[in-house]
MARZA-33894 format. One record per residue (C-alpha): x, y, z; residue in one letter. Coordinates in pm, 1 decimal. Layout:
// MARZA-33894
<px:X; py:Y; pz:Z; residu:A>
...
// end
This chain:
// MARZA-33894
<px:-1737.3; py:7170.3; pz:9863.4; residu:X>
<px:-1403.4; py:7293.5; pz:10055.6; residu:X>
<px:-1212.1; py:7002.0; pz:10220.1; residu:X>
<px:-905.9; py:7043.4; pz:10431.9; residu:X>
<px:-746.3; py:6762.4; pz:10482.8; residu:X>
<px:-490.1; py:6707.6; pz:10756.2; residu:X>
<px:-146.0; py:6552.7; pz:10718.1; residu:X>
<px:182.7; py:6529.3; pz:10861.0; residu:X>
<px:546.8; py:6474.9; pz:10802.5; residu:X>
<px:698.3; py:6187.3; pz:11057.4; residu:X>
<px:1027.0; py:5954.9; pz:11033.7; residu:X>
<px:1017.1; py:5682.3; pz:10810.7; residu:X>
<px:741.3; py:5412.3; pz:10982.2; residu:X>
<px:975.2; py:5095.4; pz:10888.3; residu:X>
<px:1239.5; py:5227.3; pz:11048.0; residu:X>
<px:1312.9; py:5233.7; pz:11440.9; residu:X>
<px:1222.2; py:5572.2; pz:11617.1; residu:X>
<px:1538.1; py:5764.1; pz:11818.8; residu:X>
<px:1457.7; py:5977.1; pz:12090.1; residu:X>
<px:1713.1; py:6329.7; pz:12192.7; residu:X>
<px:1719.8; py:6293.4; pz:12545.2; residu:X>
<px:1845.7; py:6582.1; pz:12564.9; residu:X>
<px:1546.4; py:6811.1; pz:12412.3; residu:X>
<px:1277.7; py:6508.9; pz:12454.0; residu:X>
<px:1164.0; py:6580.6; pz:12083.1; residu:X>
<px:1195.5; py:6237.4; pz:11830.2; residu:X>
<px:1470.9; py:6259.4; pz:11656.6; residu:X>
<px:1347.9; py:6356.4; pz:11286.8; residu:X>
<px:1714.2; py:6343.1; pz:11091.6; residu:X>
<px:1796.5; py:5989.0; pz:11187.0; residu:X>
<px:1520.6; py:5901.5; pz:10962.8; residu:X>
<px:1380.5; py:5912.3; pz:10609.2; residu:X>
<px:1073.1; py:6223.6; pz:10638.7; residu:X>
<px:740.1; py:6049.2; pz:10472.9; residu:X>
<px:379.8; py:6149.0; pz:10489.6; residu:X>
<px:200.3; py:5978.0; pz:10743.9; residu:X>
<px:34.1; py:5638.1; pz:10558.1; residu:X>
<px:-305.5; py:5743.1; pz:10790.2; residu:X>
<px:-289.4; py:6097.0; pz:10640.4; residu:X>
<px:-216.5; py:5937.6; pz:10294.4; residu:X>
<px:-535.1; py:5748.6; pz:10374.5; residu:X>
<px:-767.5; py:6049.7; pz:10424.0; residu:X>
<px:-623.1; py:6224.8; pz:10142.3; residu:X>
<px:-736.5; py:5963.1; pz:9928.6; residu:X>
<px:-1093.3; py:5997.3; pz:10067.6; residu:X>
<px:-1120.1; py:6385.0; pz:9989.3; residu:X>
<px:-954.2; py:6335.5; pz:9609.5; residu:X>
<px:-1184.6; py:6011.6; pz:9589.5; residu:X>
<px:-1459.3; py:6242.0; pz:9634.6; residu:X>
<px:-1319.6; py:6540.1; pz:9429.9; residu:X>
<px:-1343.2; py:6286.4; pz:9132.2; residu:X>
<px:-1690.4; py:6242.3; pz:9133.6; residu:X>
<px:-1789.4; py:6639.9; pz:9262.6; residu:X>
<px:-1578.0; py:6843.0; pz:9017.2; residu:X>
<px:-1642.9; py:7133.1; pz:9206.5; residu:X>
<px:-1470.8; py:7009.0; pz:9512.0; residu:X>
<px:-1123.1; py:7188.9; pz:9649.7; residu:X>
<px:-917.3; py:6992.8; pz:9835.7; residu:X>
<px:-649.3; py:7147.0; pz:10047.2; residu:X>
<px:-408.2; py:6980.5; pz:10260.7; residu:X>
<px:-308.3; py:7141.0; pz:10591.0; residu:X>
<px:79.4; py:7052.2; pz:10798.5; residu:X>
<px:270.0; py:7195.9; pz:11107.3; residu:X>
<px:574.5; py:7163.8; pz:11069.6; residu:X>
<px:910.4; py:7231.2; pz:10965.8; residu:X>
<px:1109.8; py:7330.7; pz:10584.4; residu:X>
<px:1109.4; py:6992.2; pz:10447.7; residu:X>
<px:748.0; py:6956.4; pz:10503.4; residu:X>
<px:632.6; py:7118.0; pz:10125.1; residu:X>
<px:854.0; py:6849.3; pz:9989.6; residu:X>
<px:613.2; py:6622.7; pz:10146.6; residu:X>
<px:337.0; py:6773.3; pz:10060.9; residu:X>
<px:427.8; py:6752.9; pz:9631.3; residu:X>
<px:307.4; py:6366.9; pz:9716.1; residu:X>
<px:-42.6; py:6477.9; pz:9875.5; residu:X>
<px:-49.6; py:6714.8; pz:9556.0; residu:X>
<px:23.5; py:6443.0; pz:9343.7; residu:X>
<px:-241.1; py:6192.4; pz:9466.3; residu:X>
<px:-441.6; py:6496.5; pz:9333.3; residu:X>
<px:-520.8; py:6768.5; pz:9635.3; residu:X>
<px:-604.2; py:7085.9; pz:9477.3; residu:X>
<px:-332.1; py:7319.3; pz:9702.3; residu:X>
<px:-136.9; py:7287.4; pz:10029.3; residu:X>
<px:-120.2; py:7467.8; pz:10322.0; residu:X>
<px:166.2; py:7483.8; pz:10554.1; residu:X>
<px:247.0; py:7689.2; pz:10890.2; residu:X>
<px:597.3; py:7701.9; pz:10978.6; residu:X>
<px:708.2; py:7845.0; pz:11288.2; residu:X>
<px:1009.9; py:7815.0; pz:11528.3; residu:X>
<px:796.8; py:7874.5; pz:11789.8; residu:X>
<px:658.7; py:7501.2; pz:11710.2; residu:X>
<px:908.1; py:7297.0; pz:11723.3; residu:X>
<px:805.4; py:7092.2; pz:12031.2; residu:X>
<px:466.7; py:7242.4; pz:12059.0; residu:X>
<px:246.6; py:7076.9; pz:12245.3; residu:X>
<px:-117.6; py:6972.4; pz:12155.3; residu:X>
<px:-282.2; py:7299.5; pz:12262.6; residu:X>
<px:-78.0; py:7502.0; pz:12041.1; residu:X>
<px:-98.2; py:7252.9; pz:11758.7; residu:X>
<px:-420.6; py:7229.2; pz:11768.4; residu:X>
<px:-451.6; py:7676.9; pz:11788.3; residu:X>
<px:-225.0; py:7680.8; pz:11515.1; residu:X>
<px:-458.6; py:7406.6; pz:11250.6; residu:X>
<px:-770.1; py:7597.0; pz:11391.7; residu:X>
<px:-690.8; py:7921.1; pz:11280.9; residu:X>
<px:-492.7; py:7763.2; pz:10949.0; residu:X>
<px:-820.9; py:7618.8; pz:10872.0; residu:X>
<px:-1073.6; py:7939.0; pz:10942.3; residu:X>
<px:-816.8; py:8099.4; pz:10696.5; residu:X>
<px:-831.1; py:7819.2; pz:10436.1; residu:X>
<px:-1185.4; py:7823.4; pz:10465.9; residu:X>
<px:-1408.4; py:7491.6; pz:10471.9; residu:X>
<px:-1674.3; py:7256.2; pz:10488.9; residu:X>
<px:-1552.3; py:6951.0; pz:10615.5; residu:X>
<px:-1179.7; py:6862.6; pz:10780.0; residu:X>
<px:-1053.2; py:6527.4; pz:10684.2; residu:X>
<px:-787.2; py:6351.3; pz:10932.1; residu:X>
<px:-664.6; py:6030.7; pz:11079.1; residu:X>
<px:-704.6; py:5899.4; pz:11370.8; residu:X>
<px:-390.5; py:5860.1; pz:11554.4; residu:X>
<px:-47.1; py:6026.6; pz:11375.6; residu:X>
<px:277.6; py:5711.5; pz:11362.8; residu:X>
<px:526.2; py:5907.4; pz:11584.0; residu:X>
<px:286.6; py:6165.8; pz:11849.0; residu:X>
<px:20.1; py:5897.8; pz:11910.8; residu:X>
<px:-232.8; py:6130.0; pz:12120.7; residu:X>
<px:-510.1; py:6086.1; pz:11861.1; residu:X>
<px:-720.6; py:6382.8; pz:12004.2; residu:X>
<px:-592.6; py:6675.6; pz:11729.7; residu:X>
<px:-969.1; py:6605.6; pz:11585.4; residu:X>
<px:-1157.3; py:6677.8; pz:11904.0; residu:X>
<px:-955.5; py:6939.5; pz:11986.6; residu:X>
<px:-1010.4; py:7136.0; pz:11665.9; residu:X>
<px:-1397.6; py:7078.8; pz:11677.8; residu:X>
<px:-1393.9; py:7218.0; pz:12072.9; residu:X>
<px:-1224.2; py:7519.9; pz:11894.6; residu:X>
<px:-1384.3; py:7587.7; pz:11555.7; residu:X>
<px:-1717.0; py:7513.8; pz:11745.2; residu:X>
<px:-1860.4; py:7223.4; pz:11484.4; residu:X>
<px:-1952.9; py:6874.7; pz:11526.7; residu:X>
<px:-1721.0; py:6570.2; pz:11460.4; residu:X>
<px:-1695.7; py:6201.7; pz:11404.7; residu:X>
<px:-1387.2; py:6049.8; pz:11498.6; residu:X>
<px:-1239.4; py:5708.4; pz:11476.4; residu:X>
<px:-1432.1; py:5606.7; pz:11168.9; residu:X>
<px:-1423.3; py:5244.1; pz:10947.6; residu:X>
<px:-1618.5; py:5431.3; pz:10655.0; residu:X>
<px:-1768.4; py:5768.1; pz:10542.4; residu:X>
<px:-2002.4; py:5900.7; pz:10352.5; residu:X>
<px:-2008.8; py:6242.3; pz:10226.7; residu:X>
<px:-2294.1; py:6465.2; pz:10115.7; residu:X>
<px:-2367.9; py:6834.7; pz:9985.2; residu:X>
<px:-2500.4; py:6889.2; pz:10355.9; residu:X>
<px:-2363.6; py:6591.6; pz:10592.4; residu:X>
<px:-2145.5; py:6311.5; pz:10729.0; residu:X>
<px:-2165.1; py:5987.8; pz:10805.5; residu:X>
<px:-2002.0; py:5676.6; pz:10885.0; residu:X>
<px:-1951.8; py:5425.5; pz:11125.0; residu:X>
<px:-1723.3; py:5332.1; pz:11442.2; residu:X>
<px:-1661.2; py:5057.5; pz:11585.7; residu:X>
<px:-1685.5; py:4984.1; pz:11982.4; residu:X>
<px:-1585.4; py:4672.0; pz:12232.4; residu:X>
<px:-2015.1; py:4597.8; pz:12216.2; residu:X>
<px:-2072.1; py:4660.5; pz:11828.7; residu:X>
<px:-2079.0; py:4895.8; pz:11603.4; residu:X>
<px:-2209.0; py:5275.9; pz:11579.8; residu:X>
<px:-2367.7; py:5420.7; pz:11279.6; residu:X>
<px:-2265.9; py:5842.1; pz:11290.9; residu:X>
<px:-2390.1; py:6130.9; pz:11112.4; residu:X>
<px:-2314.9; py:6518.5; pz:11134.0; residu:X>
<px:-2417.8; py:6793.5; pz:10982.4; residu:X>
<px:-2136.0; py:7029.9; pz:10753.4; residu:X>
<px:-1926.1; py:7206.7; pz:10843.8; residu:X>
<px:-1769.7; py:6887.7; pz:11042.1; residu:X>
<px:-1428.5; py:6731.3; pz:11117.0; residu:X>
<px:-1414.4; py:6340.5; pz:11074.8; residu:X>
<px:-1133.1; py:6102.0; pz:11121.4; residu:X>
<px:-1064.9; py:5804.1; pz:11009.2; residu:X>
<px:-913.8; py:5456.3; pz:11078.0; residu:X>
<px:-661.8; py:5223.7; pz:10875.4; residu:X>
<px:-1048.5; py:5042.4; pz:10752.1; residu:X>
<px:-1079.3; py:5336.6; pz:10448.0; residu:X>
<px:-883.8; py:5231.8; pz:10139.9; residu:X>
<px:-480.1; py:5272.9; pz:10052.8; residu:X>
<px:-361.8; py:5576.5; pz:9925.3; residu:X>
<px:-274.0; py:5533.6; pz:9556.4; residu:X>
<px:32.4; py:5587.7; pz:9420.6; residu:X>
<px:92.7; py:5914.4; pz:9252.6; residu:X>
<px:95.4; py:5917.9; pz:8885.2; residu:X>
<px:345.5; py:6068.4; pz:8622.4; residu:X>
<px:45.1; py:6281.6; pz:8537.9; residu:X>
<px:14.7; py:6353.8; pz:8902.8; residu:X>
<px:370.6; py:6442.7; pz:9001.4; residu:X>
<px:415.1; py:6661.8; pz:8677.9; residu:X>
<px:110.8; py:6880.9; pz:8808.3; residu:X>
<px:206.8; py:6893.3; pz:9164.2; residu:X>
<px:512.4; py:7069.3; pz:9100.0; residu:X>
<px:295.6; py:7396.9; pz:8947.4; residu:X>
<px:54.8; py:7330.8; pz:9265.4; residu:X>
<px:46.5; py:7652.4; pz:9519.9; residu:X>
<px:164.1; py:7590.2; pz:9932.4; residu:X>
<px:122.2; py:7866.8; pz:10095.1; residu:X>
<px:347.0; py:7933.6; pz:10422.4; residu:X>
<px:259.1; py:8095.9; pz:10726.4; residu:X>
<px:445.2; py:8133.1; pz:11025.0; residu:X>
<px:243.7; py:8227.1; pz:11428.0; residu:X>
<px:209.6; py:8584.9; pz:11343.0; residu:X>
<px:24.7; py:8557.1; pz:11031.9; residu:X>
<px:-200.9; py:8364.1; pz:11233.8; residu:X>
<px:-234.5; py:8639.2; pz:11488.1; residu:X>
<px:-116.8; py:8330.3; pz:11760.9; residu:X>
<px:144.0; py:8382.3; pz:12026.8; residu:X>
<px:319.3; py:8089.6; pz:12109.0; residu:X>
<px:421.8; py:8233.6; pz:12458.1; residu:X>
<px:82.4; py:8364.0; pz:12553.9; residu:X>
<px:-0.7; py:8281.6; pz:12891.1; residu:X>
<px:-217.9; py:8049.9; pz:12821.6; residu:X>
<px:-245.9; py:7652.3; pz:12993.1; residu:X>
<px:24.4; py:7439.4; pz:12788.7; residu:X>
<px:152.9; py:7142.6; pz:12829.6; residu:X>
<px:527.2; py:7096.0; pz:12909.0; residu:X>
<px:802.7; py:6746.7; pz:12962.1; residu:X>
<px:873.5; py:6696.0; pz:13275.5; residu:X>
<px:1076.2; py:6382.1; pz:13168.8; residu:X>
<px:1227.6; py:6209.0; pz:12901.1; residu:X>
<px:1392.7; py:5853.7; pz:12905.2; residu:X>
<px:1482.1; py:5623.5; pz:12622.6; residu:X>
<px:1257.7; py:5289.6; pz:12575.0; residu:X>
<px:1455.0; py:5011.6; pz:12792.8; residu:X>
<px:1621.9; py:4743.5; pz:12654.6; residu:X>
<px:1429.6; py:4452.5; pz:12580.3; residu:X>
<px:1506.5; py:4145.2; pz:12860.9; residu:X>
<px:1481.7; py:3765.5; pz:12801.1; residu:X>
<px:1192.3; py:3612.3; pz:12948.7; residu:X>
<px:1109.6; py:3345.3; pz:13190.6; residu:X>
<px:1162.4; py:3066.8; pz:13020.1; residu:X>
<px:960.0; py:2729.6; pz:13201.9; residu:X>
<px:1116.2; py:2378.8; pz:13131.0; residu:X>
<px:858.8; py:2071.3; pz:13156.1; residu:X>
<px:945.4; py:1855.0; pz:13379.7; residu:X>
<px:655.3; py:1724.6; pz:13491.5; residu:X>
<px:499.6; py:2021.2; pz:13638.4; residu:X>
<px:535.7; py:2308.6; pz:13367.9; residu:X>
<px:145.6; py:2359.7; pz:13442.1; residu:X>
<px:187.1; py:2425.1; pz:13795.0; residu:X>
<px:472.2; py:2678.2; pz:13685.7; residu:X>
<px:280.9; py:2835.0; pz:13463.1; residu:X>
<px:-50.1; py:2890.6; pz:13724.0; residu:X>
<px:177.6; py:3037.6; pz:13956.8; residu:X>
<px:326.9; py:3241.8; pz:13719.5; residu:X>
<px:-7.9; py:3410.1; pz:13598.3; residu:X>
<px:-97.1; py:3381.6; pz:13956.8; residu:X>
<px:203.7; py:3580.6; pz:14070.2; residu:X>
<px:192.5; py:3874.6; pz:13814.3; residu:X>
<px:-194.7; py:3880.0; pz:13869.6; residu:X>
<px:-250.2; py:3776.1; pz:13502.6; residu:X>
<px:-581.8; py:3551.5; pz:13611.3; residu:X>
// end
């Protein structure tokens, strides 16, 4: 079994988020760089798995930029087999088409059987990196799963909707990805961090990928950028006998009931 496993590097999720107005990109040095906690969480279901299948090869796959394989040591140490990283100018910005191109072809190179993400990354929020890659590797996918359960041949897991919940299965290759519902990541051991620093990453940047960032291809670009306004006080409603009648109008007014 060949899992790839999809991660990212994004600022520090306890601390507040800074926008560059000026470039529209999040501002990654006011921050501490950590591995997403929802990639954490599907690396620990692929080395969960490796346990138990000896035979299993875990590889975790990043965009992004140099500090990223510093990152990646913790993925290694939780006990992924190798990393995989594709760094690129060209990407700094890049939107979810050329994301998406760029894991794609990362993966076909990597080689696999099953592609293990999260749902929805901390800082880009789109949550559709998983589709996207199954539209373009042409296999099926589960996405937005509470559990999963892995065989030689298939998938499977469930989701949960607004009416209940749905029971999914695919057959392998697959991509899945899964919700904050799967277990914690564990914490690396001293074992584990030892042997992650003689763990390979291999880097590739667009052109080892055969992918032209400027192709004319659709993309899509900011058209705006603004910062996230300040927060303002709120109505505040005194009872003085008719605080309910306030409060009806107020829900009334701003179409609330």
């Amino acid at each position: 079994m060949k899992i790839v496993v999809l991660v990212k590097e994004v600022p520090d999720t306890y601390a507040e988020r800074l926008l560059n107005l000026e470039t529209g990109l999040a501002d990654r040095d006011a921050n501490d760089r950590v591995l997403d906690e929802i990639g954490e969480r599907a690396v620990e279901v692929a080395v969960s798995y490796a346990e138990s299948h000896p035979d299993t090869e875990v590889t975790v796959l990043t965009v992004g930029p140099q500090t990223v394989p510093a990152t990646l040591r913790k993925a290694l140490a939780m006990g992924a087999t190798s990393g995989f990283h594709v760094l690129d100018d060209a990407l700094l910005g890049a939107d979810l088409m050329l994301t998406a191109e760029a894991l794609a072809t990362a993966a076909e190179r990597i080689g696999f059987d099953l592609i293990i993400a999260g749902d929805v990354s901390t800082d880009g929020n789109a949550g559709v990196i998983p589709a996207m890659l199954a539209e373009r590797l042409g296999i099926a996918h589960a996405t937005s799963l509470n559990s999963l359960e892995i065989s030689d041949t298939d998938i499977g897991g469930e989701r949960e909707t607004y009416g209940g919940t749905i029971t999914l299965t695919a057959a392998l290759p697959a991509i899945v990805s899964i919700t904050e519902r799967l277990p914690d990541a564990r914490f690396p051991s001293f074992k584990g961090i030892m042997a992650a620093k003689k763990k390979s990453i291999v880097t590739v940047d667009l052109a080892d990928l055969g992918i032209d960032a400027d192709a004319d291809v659709p993309r899509s670009i900011i058209i705006a950028v603004s910062a996230k306004p300040a927060r303002s006080a709120g109505i505040k409603i005194l009872d003085e006998g008719n605080a309910g009648q306030q409060l009806a109008d107020y829900l009334v007014q701003n179409r609330l009931v």
